[in-house]
C-alpha positions as CSV (number, residue, x, y, z in Angstrom):
1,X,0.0,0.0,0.0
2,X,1.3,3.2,-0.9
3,X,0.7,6.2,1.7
4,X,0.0,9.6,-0.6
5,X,0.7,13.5,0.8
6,X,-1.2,16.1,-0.7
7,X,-0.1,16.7,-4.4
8,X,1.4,13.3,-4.5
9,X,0.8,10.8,-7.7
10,X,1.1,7.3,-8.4
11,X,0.7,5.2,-11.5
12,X,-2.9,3.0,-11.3
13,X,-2.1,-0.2,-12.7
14,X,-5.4,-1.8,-11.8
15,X,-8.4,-1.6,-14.3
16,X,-11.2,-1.2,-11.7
17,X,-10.8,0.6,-8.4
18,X,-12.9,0.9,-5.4
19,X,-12.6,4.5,-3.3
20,X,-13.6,4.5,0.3
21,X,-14.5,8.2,1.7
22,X,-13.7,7.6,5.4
23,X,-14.2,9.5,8.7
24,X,-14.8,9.3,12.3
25,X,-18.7,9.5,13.2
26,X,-20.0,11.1,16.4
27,X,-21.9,13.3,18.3
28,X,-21.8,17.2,15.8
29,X,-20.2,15.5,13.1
30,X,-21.9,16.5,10.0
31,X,-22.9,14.0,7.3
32,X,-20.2,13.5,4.4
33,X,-21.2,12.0,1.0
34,X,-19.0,11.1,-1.9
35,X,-19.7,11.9,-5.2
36,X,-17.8,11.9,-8.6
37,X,-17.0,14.0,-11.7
38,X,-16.4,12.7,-15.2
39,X,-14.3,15.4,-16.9
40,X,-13.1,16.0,-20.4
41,X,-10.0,17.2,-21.6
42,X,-11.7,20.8,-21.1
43,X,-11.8,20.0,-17.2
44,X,-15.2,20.0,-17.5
45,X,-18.2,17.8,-17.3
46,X,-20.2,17.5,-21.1
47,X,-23.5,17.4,-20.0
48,X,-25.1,17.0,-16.0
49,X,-25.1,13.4,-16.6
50,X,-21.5,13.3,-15.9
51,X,-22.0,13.8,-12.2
52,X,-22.2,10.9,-10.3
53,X,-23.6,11.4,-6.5
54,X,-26.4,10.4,-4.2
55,X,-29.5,11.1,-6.7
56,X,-27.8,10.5,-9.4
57,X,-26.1,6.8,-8.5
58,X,-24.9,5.3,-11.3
59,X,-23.3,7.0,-15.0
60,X,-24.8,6.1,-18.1
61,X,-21.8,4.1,-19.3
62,X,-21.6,2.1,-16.0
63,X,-18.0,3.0,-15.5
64,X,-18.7,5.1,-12.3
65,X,-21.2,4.0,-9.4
66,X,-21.8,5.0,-6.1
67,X,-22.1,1.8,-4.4
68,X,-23.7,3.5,-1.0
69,X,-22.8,4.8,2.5
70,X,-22.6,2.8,5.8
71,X,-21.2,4.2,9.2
72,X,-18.2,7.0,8.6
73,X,-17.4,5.3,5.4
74,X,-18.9,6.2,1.7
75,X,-18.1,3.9,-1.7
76,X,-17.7,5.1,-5.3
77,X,-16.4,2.2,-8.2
78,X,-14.5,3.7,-10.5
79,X,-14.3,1.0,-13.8
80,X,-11.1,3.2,-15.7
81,X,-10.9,0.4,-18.7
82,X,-14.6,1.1,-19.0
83,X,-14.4,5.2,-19.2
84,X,-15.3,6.4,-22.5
85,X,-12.3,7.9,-24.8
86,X,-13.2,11.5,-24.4
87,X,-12.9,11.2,-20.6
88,X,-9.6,12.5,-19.4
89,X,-10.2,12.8,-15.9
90,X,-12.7,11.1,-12.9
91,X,-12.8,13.7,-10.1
92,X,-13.7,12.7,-6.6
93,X,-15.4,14.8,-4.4
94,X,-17.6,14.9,-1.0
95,X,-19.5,17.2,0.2
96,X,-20.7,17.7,4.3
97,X,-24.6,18.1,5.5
98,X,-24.8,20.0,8.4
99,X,-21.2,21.4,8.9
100,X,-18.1,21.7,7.6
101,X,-15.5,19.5,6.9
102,X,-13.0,21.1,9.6
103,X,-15.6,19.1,11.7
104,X,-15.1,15.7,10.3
105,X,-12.4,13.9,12.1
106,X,-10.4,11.0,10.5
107,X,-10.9,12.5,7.0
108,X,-9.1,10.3,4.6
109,X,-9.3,8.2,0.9
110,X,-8.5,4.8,0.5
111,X,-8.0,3.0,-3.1
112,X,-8.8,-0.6,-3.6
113,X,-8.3,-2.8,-6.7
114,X,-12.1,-4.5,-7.2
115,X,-10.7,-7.3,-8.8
116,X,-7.9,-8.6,-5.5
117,X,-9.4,-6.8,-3.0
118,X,-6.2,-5.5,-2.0
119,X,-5.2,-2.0,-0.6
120,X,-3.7,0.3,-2.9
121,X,-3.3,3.8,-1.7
122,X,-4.1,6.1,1.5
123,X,-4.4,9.5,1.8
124,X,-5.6,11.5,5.2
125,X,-6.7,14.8,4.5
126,X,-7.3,18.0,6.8
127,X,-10.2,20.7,6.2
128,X,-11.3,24.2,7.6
129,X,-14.3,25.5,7.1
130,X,-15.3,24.4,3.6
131,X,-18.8,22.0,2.8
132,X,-17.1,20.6,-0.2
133,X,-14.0,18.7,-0.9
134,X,-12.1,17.0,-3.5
135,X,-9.7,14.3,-2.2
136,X,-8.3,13.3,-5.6
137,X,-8.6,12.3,-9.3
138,X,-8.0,9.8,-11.5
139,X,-6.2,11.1,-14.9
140,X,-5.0,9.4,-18.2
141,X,-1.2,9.6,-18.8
142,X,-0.7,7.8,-21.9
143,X,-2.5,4.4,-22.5
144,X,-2.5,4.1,-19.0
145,X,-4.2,5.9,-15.7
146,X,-2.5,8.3,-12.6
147,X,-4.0,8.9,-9.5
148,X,-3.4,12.5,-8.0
149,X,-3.9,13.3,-4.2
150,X,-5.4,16.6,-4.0
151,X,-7.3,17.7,-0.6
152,X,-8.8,20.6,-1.7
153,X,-11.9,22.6,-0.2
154,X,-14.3,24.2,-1.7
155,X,-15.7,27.4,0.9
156,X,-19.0,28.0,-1.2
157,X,-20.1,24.2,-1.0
158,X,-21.0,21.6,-3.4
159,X,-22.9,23.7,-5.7
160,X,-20.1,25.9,-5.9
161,X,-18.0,23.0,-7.1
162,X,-19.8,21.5,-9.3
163,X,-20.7,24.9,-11.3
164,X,-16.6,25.1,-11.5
165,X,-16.6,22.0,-13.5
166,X,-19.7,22.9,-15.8
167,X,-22.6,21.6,-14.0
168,X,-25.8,23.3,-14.0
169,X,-27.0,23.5,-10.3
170,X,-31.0,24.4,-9.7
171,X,-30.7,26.4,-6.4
172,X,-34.5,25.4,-4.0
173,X,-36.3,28.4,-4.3
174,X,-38.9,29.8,-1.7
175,X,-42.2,28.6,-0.8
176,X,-44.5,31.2,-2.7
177,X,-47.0,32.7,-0.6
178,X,-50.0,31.7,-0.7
179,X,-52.5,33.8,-2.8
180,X,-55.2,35.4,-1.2
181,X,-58.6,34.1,-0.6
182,X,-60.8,35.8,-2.7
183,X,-64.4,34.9,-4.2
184,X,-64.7,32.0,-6.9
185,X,-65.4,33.3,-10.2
186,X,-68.6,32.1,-11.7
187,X,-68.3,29.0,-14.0
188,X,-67.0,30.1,-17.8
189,X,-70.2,29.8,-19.9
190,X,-70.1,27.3,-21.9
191,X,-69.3,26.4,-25.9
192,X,-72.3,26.9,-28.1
193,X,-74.0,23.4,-28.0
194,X,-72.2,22.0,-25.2
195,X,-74.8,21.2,-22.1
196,X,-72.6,22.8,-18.8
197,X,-72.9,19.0,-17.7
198,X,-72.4,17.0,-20.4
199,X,-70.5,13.8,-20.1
200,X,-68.6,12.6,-22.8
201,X,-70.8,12.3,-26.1
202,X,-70.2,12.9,-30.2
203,X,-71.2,15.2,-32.3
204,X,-70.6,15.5,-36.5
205,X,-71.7,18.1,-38.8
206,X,-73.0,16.6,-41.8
207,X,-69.7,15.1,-43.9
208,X,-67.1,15.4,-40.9
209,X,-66.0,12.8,-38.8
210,X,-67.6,12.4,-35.5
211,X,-66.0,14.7,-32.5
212,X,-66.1,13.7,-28.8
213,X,-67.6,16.5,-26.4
214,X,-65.9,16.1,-22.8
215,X,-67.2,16.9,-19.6
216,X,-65.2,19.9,-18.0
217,X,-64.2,21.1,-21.1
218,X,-67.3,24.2,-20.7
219,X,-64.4,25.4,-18.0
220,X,-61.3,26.0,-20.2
221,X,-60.6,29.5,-21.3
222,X,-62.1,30.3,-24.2
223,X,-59.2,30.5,-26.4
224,X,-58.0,27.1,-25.1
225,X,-61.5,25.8,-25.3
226,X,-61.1,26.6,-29.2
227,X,-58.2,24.8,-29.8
228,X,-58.9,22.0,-28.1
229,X,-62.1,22.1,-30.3
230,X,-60.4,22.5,-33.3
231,X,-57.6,19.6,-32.4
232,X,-60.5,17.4,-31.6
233,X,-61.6,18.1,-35.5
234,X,-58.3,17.4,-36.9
235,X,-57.3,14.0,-35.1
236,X,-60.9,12.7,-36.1
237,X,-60.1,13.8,-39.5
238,X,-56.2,12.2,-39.5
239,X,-57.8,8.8,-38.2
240,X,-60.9,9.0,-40.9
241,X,-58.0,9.0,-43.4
242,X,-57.2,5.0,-42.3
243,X,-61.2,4.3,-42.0
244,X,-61.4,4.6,-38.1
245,X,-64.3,6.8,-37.7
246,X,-65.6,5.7,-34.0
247,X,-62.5,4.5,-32.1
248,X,-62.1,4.5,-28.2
249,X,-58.3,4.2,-26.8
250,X,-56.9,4.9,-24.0
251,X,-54.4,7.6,-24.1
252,X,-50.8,7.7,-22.0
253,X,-48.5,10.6,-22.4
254,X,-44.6,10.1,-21.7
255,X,-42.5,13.1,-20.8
256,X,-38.9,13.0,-20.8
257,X,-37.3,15.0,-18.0
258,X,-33.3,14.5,-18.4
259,X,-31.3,17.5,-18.4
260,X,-30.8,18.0,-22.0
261,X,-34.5,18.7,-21.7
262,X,-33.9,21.4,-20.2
263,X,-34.5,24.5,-23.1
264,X,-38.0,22.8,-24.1
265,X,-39.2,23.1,-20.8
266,X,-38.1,26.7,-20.3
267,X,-39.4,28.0,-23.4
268,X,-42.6,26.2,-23.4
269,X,-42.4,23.7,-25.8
270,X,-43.5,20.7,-23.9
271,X,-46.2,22.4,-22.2
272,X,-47.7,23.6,-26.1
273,X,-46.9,19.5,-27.2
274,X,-49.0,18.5,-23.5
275,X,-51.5,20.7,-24.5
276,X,-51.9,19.0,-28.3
277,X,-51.8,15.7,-26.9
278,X,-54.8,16.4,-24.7
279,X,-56.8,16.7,-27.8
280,X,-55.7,13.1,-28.8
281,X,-56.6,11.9,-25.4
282,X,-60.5,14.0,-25.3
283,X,-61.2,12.7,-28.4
284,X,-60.2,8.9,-28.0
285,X,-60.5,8.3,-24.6
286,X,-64.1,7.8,-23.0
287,X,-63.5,9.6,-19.9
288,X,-61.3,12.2,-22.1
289,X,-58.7,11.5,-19.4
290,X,-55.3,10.9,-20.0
291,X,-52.5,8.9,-17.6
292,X,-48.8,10.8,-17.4
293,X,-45.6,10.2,-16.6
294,X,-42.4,11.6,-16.6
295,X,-39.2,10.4,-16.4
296,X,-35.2,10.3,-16.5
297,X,-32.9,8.7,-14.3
298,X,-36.4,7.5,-12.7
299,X,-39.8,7.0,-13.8
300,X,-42.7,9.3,-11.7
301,X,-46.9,8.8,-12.7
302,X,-48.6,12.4,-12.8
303,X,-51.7,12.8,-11.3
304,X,-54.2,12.6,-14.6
305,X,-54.6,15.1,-17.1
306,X,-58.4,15.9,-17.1
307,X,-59.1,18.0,-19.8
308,X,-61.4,20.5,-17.6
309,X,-58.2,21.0,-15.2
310,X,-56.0,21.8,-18.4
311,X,-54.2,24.9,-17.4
312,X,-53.8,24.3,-14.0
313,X,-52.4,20.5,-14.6
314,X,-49.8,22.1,-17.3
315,X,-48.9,25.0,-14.2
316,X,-48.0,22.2,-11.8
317,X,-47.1,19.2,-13.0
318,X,-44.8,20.0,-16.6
319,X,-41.7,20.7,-15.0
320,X,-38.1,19.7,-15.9
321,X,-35.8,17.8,-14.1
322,X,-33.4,20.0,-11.1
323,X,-30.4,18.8,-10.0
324,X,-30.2,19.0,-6.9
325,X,-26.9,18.7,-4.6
326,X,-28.9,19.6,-0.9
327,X,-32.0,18.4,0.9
328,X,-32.4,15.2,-0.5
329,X,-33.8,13.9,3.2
330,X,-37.2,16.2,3.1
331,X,-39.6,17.1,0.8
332,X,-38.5,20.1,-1.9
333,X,-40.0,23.6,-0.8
334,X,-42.6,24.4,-2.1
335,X,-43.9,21.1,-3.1
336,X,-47.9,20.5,-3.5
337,X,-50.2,17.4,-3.5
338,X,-49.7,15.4,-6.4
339,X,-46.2,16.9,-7.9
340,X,-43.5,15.1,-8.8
341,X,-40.1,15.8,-6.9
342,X,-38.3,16.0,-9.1
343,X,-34.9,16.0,-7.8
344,X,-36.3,12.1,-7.5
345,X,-36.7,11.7,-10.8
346,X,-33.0,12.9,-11.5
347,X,-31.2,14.0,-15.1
348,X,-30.3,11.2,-16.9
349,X,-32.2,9.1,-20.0
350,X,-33.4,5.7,-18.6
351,X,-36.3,4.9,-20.8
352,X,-36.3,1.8,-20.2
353,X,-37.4,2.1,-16.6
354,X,-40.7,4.2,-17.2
355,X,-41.4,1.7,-20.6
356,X,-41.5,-1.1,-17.4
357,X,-43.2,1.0,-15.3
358,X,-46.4,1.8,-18.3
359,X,-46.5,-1.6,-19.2
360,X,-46.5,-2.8,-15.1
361,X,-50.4,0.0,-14.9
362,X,-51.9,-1.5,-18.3
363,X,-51.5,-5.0,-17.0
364,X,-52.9,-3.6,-13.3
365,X,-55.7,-1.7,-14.8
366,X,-56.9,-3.5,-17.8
367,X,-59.7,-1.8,-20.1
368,X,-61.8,-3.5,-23.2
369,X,-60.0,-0.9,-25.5
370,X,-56.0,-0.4,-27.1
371,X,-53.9,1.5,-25.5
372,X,-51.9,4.5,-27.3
373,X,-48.8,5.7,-25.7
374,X,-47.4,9.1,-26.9
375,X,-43.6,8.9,-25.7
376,X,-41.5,11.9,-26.1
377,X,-37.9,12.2,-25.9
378,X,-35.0,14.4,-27.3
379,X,-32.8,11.2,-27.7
380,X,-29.5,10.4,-25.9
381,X,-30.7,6.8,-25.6
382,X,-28.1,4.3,-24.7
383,X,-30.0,1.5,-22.7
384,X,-30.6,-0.1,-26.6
385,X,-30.9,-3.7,-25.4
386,X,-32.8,-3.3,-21.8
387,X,-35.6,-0.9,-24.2
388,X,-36.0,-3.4,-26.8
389,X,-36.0,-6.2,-24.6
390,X,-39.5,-4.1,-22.7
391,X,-40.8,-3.5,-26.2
392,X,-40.6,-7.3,-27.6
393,X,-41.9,-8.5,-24.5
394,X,-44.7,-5.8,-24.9
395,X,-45.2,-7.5,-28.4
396,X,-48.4,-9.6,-27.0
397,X,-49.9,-6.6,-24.7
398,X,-52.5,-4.1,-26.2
399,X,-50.4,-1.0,-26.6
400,X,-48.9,0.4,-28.8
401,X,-46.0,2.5,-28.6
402,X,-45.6,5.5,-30.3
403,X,-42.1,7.6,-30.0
404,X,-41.6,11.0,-31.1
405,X,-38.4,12.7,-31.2
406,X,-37.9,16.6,-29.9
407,X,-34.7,17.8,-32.5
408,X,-32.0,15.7,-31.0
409,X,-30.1,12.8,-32.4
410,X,-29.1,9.5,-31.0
411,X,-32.6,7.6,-30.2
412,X,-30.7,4.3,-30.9
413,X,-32.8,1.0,-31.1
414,X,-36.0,3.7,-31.3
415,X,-35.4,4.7,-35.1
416,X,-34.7,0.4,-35.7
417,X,-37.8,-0.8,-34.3
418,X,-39.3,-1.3,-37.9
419,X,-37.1,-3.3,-39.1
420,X,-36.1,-5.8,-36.4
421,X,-37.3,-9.2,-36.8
422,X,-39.0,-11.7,-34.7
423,X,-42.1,-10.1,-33.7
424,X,-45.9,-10.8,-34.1
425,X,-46.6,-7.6,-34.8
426,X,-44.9,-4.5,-35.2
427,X,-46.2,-2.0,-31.8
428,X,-43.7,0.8,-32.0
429,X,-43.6,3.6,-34.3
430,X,-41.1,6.4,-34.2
431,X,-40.3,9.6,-35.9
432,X,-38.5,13.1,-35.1
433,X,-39.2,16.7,-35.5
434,X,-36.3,19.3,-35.6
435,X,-38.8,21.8,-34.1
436,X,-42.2,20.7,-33.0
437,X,-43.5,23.9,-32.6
438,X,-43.2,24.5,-36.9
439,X,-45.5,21.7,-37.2
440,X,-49.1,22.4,-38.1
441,X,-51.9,20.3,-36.4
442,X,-52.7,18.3,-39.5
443,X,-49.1,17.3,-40.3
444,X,-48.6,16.2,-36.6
445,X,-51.8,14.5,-36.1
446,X,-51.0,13.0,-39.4
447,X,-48.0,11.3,-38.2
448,X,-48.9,11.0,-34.7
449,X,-51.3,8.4,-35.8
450,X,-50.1,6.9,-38.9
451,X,-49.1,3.4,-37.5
452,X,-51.1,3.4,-35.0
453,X,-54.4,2.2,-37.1
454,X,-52.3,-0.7,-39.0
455,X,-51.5,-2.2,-35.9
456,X,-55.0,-2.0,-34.6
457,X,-55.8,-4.2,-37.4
458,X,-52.9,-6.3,-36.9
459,X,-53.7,-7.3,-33.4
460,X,-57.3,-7.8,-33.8
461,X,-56.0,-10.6,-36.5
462,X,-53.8,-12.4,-34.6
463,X,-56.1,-11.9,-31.2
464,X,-54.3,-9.4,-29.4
465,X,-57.4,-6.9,-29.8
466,X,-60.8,-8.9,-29.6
């Protein structure tokens, strides 16, 4: 074992190493966690995925874990014949709840080669009055890897670290107060020819296809209420087109969440897409309800989208993903009945977990009619075989899944569905949009639903649809 002084090196001839944060525990010590950056030649991370830490356990390419905390002691792996080529460096950090680290006794780092078992490198650290530390790093030299002791603190705390090396930090923002009490307005009037309590019924002008009238929807803004009516029109008209005049379906929307996300949330694009989808789901479904979830490192359900709480479900519940370095022991600030936290749901693309979790509520709440699932993601998928392997199991269930891609590249074993062999019947359907928000209602609708009436057909043949 080799005993390291700060700024020390030493060659890393192992290709898998186990790092052990250690201290003393007691009475005022503060709670230490490790965590890990994957860093570039830049020194900085490429995207938040590249942070490995409590909420955000394991790195998309497996190479870096955290393997979990037990008394004074916390565990990352580190797999350096694993890394990806355009990682030059795998920074280990720590970061202390409830003090600082000039109150943690015993700091230190210990190295161990996975494979043996065996003891590789100490290194025992001091700290003043910093909440964030980095002990040491792992960096290429060659074809090989180095290991630096560094034992540096970090005064302004683990956000303050992690923006250094290019992370994008969410800080918890206040409560808002709540707004005053103040008379309910009386009910919107409703739509010309809608009874105020109609339940869901059709309606056709002579020649059109037949459009579904939803209870609630008398309480949308009027300008919403006209869209939604006019969306209505347009998927009866793109289904029409394949000879499916009446046809019931339930209706589950998909909403991805990972940090590259981040721009369509801010800017209102996947609140606009939410709000076109619930015109797929008010005229399919019978209850004009529509199931949600969203997802990225972790899959979360939404409370349903009823289409008479329209505005107030898109306020609360379409939010991107934080990353989010404190407080992961209590709820987020701020957090009402029925949201998603979702520091929870994390940053990363794990599609493969919310596909399990979908199919897990079809086969718990069965209906008589298909179910349509409208899955949107901006790519970055990388779990190919563990998503395919969901989807050709899926092959026999009554759903079918229908992917659409938000501008960015790299949706894998999504864009090869079509032609892989060996199923049944084909249930996924993919295509991509540079910009969603350029595309008319017809042309969307159009290609929302363009598979979707072939393999309705298809399973009712082979007795997957009765």
């Amino acid at each position: 074992m080799t005993t390291l002084s700060k700024g020390a090196n030493m060659p890393v001839a192992v290709s898998a190493v186990r790092a052990v944060l250690g201290w003393s525990t007691g009475p005022g010590v503060p709670d230490v966690d490790a965590s890990a950056l994957l860093l570039t030649g830049s020194g900085r991370v490429r995207s938040d995925g590249d942070f490995v830490f409590y909420n955000q356990p394991q790195h998309a390419s497996d190479a870096v874990r955290h393997l979990g905390k037990q008394a004074g002691a916390d565990s990352l792996h580190v797999d350096l014949a694993a890394l990806e080529r355009d990682i030059e460096r795998v920074t280990l950090c720590a970061s202390a709840d409830g003090g600082t680290f000039g109150q943690v006794p015993g700091l230190h780092l210990r190295l161990f080669d996975t494979a043996s078992g065996a003891e590789l490198a100490r290194f025992d650290m001091e700290a003043g009055t910093e909440t964030a530390y980095v002990s040491g790093e792992f960096y290429r030299r060659g074809d090989g890897w180095k290991f630096r002791a560094i034992g540096q603190g970090y005064a302004n705390g683990l956000g303050g670290l992690a923006r250094d090396f290019g992370i994008s930090v969410d800080e918890e923002q206040p409560a808002a107060a709540p707004a005053p009490s103040r008379p309910s307005p009386p009910p919107a009037p409703p739509a010309p020819g809608i009874p105020p309590d109609s339940t869901v019924r059709s309606v056709a002008a002579q020649g059109e296809p037949s459009v579904r009238i939803t209870k609630g929807e008398e309480r949308l803004p009027v300008d919403m209420r006209k869209r939604l009516s006019l969306r209505k029109q347009q998927v009866a008209v793109s289904l029409s087109k394949h000879g499916l005049t009446k046809l019931t379906a339930r209706v589950i929307l998909v909403l991805d969440a990972s940090g590259s996300m981040s721009s369509l949330y801010t800017r209102g694009t996947v609140a606009a897409v939410t709000e076109r989808m619930a015109a797929v789901a008010a005229q399919l479904d019978d209850d004009g309800e529509m199931q949600a979830w969203t997802f990225a490192t972790n899959p979360a359900q939404l409370p349903d989208l009823v289409i008479g709480e329209l505005p107030e479900w898109l306020r609360l519940h379409v939010r991107v993903g934080q990353l989010s370095l404190f407080g992961r022991k209590k709820p987020q600030k701020g957090l009402l009945p029925g949201q998603a936290d979702m520091r929870a749901v994390g940053i990363q693309n794990e599609e493969q977990k919310v596909i399990a979790e979908v199919r897990a509520f079809v086969r718990a709440h069965p209906v008589p009619d298909p179910t349509l699932v409208l899955f949107f993601s901006d790519g970055g998928v990388h779990r190919n075989d563990e998503i395919e392997k969901e989807l050709r199991e899926a092959v026999e269930e009554p759903v079918f899944w229908q992917f659409i891609g938000l501008g960015r590249s790299q949706y894998g074993v999504l864009e090869r569905f079509d032609t892989l062999p060996g199923r049944r019947v084909d249930n996924v359907g993919f295509f991509a949009v540079d910009d969603i928000e350029k595309i008319s209602d017809p042309e969307l609708y159009d290609r929302l639903l363009s598979e979707f009436p072939s393999w309705l057909r298809a399973a009712r043949q082979i007795g997957i649809l009765h």
